[in-house]
C-alpha positions in Angstrom: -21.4 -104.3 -4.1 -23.4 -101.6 -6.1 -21.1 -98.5 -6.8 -21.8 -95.1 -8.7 -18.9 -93.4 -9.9 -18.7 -89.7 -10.9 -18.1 -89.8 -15.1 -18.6 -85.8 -15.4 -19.7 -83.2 -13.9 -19.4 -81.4 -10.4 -18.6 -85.8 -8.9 -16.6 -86.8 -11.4 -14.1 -89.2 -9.8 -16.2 -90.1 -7.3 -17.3 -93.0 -5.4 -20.6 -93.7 -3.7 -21.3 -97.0 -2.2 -24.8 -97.8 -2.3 -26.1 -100.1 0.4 -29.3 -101.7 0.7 -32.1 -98.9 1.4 -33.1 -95.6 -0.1 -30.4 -93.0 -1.8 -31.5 -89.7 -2.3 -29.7 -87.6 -5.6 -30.4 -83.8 -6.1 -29.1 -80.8 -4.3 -30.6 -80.5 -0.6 -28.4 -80.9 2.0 -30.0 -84.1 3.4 -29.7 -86.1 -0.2 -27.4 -89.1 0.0 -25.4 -87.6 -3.0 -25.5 -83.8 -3.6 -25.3 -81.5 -6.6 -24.3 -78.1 -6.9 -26.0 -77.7 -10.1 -28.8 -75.5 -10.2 -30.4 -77.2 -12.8 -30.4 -80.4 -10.3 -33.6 -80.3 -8.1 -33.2 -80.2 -4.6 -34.6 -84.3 -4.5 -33.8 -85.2 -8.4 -34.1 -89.0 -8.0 -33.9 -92.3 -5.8 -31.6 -95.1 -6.3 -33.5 -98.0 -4.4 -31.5 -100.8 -3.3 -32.7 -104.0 -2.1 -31.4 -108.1 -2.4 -28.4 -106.6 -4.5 -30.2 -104.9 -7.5 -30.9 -101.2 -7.9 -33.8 -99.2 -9.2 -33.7 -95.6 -9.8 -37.1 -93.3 -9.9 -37.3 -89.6 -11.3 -38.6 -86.8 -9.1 -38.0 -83.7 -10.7 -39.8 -82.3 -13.6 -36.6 -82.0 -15.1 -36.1 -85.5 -15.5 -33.4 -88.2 -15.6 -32.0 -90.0 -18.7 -30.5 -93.3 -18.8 -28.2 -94.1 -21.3 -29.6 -91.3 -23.1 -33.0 -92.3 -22.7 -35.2 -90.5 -20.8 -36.8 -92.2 -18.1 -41.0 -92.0 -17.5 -41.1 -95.1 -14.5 -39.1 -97.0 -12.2 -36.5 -98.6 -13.5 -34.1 -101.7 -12.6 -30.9 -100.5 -13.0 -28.0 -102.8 -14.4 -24.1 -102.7 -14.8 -22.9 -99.9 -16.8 -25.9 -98.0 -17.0 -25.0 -94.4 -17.1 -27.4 -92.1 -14.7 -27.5 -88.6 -16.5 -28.8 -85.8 -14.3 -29.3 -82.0 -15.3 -26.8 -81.0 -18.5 -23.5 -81.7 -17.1 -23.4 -84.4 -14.9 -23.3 -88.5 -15.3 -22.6 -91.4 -13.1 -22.3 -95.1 -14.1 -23.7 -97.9 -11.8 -20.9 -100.7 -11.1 -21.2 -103.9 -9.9 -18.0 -104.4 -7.3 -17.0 -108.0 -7.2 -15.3 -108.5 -3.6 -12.2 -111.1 -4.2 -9.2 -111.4 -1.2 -7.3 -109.4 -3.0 -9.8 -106.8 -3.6 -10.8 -106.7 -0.4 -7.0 -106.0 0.6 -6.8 -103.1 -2.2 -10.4 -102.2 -1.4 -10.1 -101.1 -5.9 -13.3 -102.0 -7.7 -12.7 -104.8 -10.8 -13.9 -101.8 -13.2 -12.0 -99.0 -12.3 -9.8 -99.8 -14.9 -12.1 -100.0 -17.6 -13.8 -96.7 -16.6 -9.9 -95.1 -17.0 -9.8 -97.0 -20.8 -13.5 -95.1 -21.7 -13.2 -91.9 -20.6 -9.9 -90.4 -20.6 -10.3 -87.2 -18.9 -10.8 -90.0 -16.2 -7.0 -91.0 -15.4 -7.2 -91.8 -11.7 -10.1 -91.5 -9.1 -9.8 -88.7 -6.5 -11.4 -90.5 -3.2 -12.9 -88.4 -1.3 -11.9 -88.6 2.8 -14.1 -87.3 5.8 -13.3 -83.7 6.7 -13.9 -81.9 10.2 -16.4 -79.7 8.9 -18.5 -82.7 7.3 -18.2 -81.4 3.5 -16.3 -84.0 1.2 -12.9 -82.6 -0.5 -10.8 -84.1 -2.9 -7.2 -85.9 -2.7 -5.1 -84.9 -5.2 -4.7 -86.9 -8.1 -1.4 -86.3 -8.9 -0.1 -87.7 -5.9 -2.0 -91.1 -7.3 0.0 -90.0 -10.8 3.5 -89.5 -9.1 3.2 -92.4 -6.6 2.3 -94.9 -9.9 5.0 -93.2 -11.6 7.3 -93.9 -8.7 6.7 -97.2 -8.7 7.1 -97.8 -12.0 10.7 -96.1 -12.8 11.8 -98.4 -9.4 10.4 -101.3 -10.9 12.2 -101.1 -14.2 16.1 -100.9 -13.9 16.7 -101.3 -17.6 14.5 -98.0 -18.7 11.7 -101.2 -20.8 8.1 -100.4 -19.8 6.8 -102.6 -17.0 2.9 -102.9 -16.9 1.4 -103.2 -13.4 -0.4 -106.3 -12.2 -3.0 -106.7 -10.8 -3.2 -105.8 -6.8 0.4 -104.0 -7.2 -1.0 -100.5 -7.6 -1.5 -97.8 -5.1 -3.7 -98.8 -2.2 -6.8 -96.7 -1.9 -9.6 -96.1 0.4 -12.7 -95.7 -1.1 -15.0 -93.0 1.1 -18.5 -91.9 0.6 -20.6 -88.4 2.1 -21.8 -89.1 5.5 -26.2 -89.0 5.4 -27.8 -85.6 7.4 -28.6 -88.1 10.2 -25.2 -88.9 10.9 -24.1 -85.3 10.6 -26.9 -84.5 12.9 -25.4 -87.4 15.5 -21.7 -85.8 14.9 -23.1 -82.7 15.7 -25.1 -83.5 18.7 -22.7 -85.4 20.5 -20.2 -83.0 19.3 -22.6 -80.5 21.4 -23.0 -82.7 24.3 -19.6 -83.2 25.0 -19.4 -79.2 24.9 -22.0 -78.9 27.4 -20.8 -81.6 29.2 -17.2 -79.3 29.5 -18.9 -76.3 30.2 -20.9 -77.8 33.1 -17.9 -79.2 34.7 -16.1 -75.5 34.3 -19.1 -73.7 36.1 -19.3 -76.4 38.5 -15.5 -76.1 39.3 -15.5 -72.4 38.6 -18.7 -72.4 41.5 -17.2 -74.6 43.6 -13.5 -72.7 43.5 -15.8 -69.1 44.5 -17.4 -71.0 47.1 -14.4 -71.9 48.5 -13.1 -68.5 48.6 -16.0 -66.8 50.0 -15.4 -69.4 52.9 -12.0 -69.7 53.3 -10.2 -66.6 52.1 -9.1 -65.0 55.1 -11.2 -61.8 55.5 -10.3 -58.4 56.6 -11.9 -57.3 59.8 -13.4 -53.5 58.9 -11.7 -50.8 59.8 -12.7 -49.4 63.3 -14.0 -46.2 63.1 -15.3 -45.9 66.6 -13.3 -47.3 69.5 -15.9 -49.5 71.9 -15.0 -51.0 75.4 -13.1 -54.0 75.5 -15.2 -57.1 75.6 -14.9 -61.2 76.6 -16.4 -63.6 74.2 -19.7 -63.3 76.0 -19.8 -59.6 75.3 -19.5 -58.6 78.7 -17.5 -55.7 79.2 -13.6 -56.2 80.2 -12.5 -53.6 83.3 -9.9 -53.7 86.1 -10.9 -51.4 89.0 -7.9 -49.3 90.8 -8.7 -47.2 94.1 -8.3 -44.2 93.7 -6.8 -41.2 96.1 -9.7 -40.6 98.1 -9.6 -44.8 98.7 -11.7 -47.7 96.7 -16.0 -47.4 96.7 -15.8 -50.0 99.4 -14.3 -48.0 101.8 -16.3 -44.5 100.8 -14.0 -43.6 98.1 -14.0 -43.4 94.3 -13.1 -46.6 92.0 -11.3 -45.8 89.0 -12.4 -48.4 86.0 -10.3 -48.9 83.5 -10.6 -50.8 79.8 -9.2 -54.4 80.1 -7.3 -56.4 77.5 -3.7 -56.6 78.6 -1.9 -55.3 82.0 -2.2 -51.5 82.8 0.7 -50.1 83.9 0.3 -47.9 87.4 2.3 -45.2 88.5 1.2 -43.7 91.9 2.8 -40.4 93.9 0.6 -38.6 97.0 -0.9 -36.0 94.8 -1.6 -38.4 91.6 -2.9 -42.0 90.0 -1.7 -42.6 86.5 -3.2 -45.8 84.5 -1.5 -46.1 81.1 -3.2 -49.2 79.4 -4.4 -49.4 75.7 -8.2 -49.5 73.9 -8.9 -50.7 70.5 -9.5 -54.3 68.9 -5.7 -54.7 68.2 -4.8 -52.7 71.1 -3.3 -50.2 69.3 -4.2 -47.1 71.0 -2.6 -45.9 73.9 -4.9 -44.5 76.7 -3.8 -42.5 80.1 -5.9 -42.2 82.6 -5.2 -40.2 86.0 -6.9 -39.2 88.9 -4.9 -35.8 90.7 -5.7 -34.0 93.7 -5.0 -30.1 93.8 -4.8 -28.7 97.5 -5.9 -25.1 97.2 -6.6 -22.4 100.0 -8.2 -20.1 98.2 -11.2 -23.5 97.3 -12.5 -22.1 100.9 -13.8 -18.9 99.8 -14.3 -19.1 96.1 -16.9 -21.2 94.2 -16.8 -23.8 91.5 -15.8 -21.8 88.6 -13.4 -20.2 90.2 -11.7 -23.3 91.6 -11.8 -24.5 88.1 -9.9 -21.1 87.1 -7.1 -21.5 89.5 -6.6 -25.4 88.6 -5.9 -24.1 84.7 -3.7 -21.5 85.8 -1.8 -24.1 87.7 -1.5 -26.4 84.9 -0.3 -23.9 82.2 2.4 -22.6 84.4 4.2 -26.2 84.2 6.2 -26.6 81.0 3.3 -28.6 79.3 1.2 -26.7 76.4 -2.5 -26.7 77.4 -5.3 -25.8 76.1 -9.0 -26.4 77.3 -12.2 -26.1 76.3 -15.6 -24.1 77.7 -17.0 -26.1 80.6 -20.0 -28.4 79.6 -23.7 -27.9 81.8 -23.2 -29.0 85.3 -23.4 -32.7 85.9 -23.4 -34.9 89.0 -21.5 -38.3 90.6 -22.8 -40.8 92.5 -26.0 -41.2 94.4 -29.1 -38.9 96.4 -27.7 -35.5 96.1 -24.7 -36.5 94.1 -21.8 -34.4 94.2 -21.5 -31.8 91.5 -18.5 -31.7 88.9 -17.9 -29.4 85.6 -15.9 -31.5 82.8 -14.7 -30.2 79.9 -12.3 -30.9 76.7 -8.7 -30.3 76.8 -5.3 -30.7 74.4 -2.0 -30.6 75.7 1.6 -30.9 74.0 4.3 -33.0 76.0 7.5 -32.6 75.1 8.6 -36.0 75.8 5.2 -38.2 73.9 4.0 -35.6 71.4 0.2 -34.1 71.7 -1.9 -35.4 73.3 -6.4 -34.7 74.0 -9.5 -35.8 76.0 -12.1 -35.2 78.5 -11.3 -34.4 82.0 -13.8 -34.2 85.0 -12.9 -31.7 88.1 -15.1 -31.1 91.1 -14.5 -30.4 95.1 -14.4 -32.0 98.4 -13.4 -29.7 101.0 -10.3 -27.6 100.2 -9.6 -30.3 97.9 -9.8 -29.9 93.7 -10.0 -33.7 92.1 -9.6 -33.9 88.4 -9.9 -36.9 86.9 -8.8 -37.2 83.2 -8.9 -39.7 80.4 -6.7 -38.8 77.5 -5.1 -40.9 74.0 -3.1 -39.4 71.5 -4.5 -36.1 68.9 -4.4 -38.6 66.3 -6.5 -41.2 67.7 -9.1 -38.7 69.0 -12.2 -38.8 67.1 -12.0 -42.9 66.6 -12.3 -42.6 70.9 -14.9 -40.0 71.0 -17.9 -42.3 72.1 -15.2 -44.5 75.2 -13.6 -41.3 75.9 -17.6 -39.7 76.7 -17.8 -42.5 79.3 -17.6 -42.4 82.4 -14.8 -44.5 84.8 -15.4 -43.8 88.0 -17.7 -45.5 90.6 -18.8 -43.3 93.8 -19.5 -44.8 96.9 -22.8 -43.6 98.6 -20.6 -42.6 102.0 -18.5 -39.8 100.1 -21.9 -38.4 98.6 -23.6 -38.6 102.0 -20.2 -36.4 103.4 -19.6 -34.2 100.2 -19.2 -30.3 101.0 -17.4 -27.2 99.3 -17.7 -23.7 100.0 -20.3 -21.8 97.6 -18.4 -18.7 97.8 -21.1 -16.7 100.2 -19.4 -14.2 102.9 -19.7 -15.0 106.1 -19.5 -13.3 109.3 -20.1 -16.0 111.9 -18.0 -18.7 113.6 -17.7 -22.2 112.8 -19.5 -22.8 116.1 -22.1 -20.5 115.5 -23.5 -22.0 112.2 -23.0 -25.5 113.7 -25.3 -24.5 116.7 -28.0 -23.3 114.2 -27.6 -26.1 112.1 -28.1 -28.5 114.7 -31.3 -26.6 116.0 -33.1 -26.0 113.0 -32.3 -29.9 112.1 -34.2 -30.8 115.1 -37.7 -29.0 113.6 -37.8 -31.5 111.0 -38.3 -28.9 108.2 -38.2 -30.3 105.1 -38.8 -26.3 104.0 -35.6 -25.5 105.9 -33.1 -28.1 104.7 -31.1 -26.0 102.3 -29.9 -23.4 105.3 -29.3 -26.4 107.3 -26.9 -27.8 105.0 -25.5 -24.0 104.2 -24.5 -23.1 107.7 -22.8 -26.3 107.9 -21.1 -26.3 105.2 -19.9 -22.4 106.3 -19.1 -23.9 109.8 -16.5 -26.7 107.6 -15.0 -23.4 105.8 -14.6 -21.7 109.0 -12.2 -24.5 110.9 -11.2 -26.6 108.2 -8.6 -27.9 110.3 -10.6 -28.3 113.8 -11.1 -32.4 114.0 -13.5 -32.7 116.4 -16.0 -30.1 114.8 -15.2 -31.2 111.1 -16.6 -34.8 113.0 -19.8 -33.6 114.6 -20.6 -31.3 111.3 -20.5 -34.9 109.1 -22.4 -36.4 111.5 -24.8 -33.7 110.8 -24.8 -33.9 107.2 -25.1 -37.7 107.5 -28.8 -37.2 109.4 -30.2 -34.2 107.0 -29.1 -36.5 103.8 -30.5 -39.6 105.6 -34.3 -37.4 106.3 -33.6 -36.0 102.6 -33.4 -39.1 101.0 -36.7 -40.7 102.7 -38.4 -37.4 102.0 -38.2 -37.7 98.3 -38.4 -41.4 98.2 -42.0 -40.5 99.6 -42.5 -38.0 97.1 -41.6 -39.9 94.3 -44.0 -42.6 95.1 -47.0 -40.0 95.7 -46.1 -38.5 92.0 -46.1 -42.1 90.0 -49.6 -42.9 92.4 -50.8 -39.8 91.2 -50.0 -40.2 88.1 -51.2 -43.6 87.6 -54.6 -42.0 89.0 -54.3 -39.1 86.6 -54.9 -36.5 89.2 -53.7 -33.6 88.2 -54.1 -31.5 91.4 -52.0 -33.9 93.3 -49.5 -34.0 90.7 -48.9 -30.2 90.8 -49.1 -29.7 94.4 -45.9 -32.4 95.2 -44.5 -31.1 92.4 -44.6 -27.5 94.3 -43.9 -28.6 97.3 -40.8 -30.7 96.1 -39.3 -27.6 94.2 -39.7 -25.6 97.4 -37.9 -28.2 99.4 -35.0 -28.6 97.0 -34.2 -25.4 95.9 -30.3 -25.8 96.0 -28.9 -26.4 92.5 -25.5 -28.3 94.4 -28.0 -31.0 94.7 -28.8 -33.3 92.0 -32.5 -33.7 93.3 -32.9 -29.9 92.3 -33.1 -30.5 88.6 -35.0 -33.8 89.0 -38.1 -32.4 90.5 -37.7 -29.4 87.7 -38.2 -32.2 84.8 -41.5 -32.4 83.2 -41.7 -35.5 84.4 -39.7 -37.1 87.4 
C-alpha cells in the first residue's frame, strides 16, 4: 500500500494512506492533505493513484521539487521519493508491504528506516479522528515511555535488549477524513438534529393540545345572576299560591327560581319563600308576599297607603330604608291593576343586611307588598333577576280590582250603586270612568255589607267585559287604518279612545296616549 509520511514541516510524523484515485495537496479545506503554509497554494499538487503506482502533477506556480528536482510534467512516483512542497515541508512516498504480522501491528516495513535517516524523527505521532473533524496529534512521548517501559521489564539483568520485530507498541495508523465525508458527518449530524427537534415540537404540540382539551377549565366568574335553567335552556320555576289564592282560582301565583327545594313559611298575614339563585347556588334569595289590613286605605289614595305601610315597617325593630317610588306600573290583564315598586335596604339583627325590590299596590282596604330580596353583598350581581317580575295575575282579580282614589264623598253606598247601574245601562262608552267611580265609592262606603260588595262586582265585571270589546274594536280600526295610511281615521279613534279612557288607574289610559298603540 502507497503511504506518504510527514519528514518536515507543519505533517511531520504523519501518515496518509493513499488509495487508488485522486489526492489533492495544498491548503484549501477540501485538499486530501492540507497545509498551513502560506507559501503552499490552496491546490499545490495531485498524487494520482491507479493499479498500485503513483504519479504526482504540479499546480501551483510555485512549484514542486522531487528529490530536489524541480518538477515541469507528470511524474511516476517511486519508493523513497521525497515530495518537497513550499520551503519547509517534505514527505517521502512508501511502499507498505502487508505481511500477517504487519497486518496485526498495522507498522509499515520502513518506519524504521525513516527513524535511522532523520533523527528529529524518533517515533510517529498518528493522528486519530476528533469531534470537530480537525486532525490532532498523540503524544509521542507516551510511544517514548511505553517502549521504554517495555524495555526495562524485558531486561532483568540491566544488558540492553533490542526489540524484535512485531514486539513494539501497537499503532493505529489514521488519515484526514476528505470534505465529502465531513459534509456526510455533518449532514447527518444535522438530520438527526432535526429529526430531535421535530419529535420535541410534535410532543411539545401534542402535550398543549392535550391541555387545551383536557385541563379542567374554570367557569367565568358570574357577574350577573340569570334565572335558573334545564339543559334545554328553559327556565327552571316552582309556583306557590299566594294569599289572595293561586291564578287558577283568581288569585296571584308567586314564581319562584328553581334549582333545589325552597323552603316555605306561611302565617295569615304573610308567604315567605327562602330558596337560592346563582350557578352554584350560592346566593340566598327571600321572597314574600304580605298583606297590610289598613282603615285609613278607604279614604286615602295610593301614595298615601304607601306612606302608612313604611311607617309601619320602621316602627318594628328592623332598620329600613327605602327608596323614591318608580313611575306607576301595572299587573295583569285589560285595565290591569296599578302598583308603585320601589328599592329598599333593611338591617336584621338576626341575618345581617339585607336589599331589593318590592312591589305594593291595593285591593280593597287591603295593602299587598310583594318583595324579593338577597343579601347587600350579593346585590348588584342580582340586579337584572331581582328587576323581574314573579308574580302571575289571573284575569278574574283584574276584572274585580278596586281601591278608593281618595275623592270626598257625600252619598251612600246605595246611592252611587243606583247611578252606576243606570248610567251602565246607556251603554256610554264616554261615561265609563264615573261608572266605575261611583262604584268604586259605593265599595268604600260599606266595605263590610256582603250582599252590596256582590252586586257592585257584578257591576264591575259587565263595564270591564263592554270595556274590553270596546278597545279590542278600536285597536283593530287603528292597525286597518294604519295599514291604509289614513291619517284622518287614525286621529279621530285616537281622540275618541283618549276621551273614553281618561282614568290613569287603568292601564288602557297610557296605551291610547302612545304614539303608536
Amino acid at each position: 500500500m502507497l503511504t506518504l509520511i510527514g519528514l518536515r514541516g507543519s505533517l511531520q510524523g504523519r501518515f496518509f494512506p493513499l488509495k487508488p484515485g485522486e489526492h489533492i495537496l495544498g491548503r484549501s479545506h477540501s485538499a486530501s492533505i492540507r497545509f498551513d503554509d502560506e507559501d503552499v497554494s490552496d491546490k499545490h499538487c495531485v498524487i494520482k493513484v491507479d493499479a498500485g503506482k503513483a504519479t504526482v502533477e504540479n499546480l501551483s506556480p510555485a512549484g514542486i521539487r522531487i528529490d530536489g528536482q524541480p518538477v515541469d510534467s507528470i511524474v511516476e512516483l517511486q519508493h523513497g521519493n521525497v515530495i518537497e512542497i513550499g520551503a519547509a515541508n517534505a514527505l517521502r512516498l512508501e511502499i507498505v508491504l502487508k505481511t500477517e504480522e504487519d497486518t496485526k501491528t498495522n507498522v509499515p516495513i520502513s518506519s524504521q528506516n525513516a527513524e535511522e535517516e532523520d533523527g528529529d524523527l524518533d517515533t510517529p505521532t498518528i493522528v486519530g479522528a476528533a469531534s470537530n473533524f480537525e486532525n490532532l496529534r498523540l503524544d509521542i512521548n507516551r510511544l517514548r515511555r511505553s517502549q521504554a517501559a517495555g524495555a526495562d521489564a524485558g531486561d532483568s539483568d540491566g544488558a540492553a535488549r533490542t526489540m524484535m520485530p512485531g514486539e513494539g507498541t501497537q499503532v493505529m495508523h489514521t488519515r484526514f477524513a476528505s470534505q465529502e465525508e465531513i459534509a456526510k458527518i455533518r449532514e447527518d449530524s444535522l438530520a438527526k438534529s432535526r429529526r430531535r427537534v421535530g419529535i420535541m415540537v410534535v410532543l411539545l404540540v401534542a402535550i398543549v393540545v392535550s391541555g387545551i382539551f383536557l385541563w379542567p377549565k374554570q367557569p367565568e366568574p358570574e357577574l350577573h345572576v340569570d334565572w335558573p335553567k334545564d339543559a334545554a335552556g328553559e327556565d327552571l320555576m316552582e309556583i306557590q299560591p299566594s294569599l289572595l289564592g293561586s291564578a287558577q282560582k283568581g288569585g296571584i301565583d308567586l314564581l319562584i327560581p328553581a334549582g333545589m327545594k325552597p323552603k316555605v313559611e306561611k302565617t295569615d298575614d304573610e308567604v315567605t319563600i327562602t330558596t337560592c339563585v346563582g350557578r352554584d347556588r350560592d346566593i340566598s334569595m327571600r321572597i314574600s308576599f304580605e298583606r297590610y289590613d289598613d282603615p285609613r286605605n278607604l279614604s286615602c289614595d295610593r301614595s298615601q297607603a304607601l306612606t302608612h305601610w313604611m311607617n309601619h315597617k320602621r316602627s318594628s325593630n328592623e332598620n329600613w330604608n327605602f327608596g323614591a317610588p318608580m313611575p306607576l306600573s301595572f299587573l295583569g290583564f285589560g285595565n290591569g291593576i296599578p302598583y308603585l315598586q320601589m328599592t329598599y335596604r333593611r338591617q336584621v339583627p338576626e341575618t345581617g343586611s339585607w336589599g331589593g325590590r318590592l312591589l305594593f299596590f291595593r285591593i280593597g282596604k287591603s295593602s299587598y307588598v310583594h318583595r324579593v330580596e338577597v343579601p347587600e353583598a350579593a346585590l348588584s350581581r342580582c340586579s337584572w333577576i331581582l328587576s323581574l317580575s314573579m308574580m302571575k295575575t289571573s284575569p278574574e282579580l283584574s276584572m274585580v280590582y278596586w281601591e278608593c282614589t281618595g275623592l270626598s264623598a257625600s252619598g251612600t253606598a246605595e246611592e252611587y250603586l243606583s247611578r252606576a247601574r243606570n248610567e251602565l245601562r246607556k251603554v256610554s262608552p264616554g261615561a265609563w270612568c264615573s261608572v266605575l267611580n261611583d262604584i268604586w265609592l259605593a265599595l268604600c262606603k260599606a266595605p263590610e255589607n256582603e250582599s252590596l260588595q256582590m252586586e257592585a262586582y257584578e257591576l264591575m265585571r259587565e263595564l270591564r267585559t263592554l270595556q274590553d270589546q270596546w278597545f279590542n274594536a278600536q285597536l283593530l280600526k287603528y292597525y286597518n287604518a294604519e295599514v291604509d295610511g289614513n291619517k284622518d281615521q287614525l286621529a279621530k279613534i285616537v281622540a275618541v279612545s283618549r276621551a273614553v279612557f281618561n282614568d290613569p288607574n287603568d292601564a288602557r289610559y297610557y296605551t291610547v296616549r302612545k304614539v303608536r298603540w
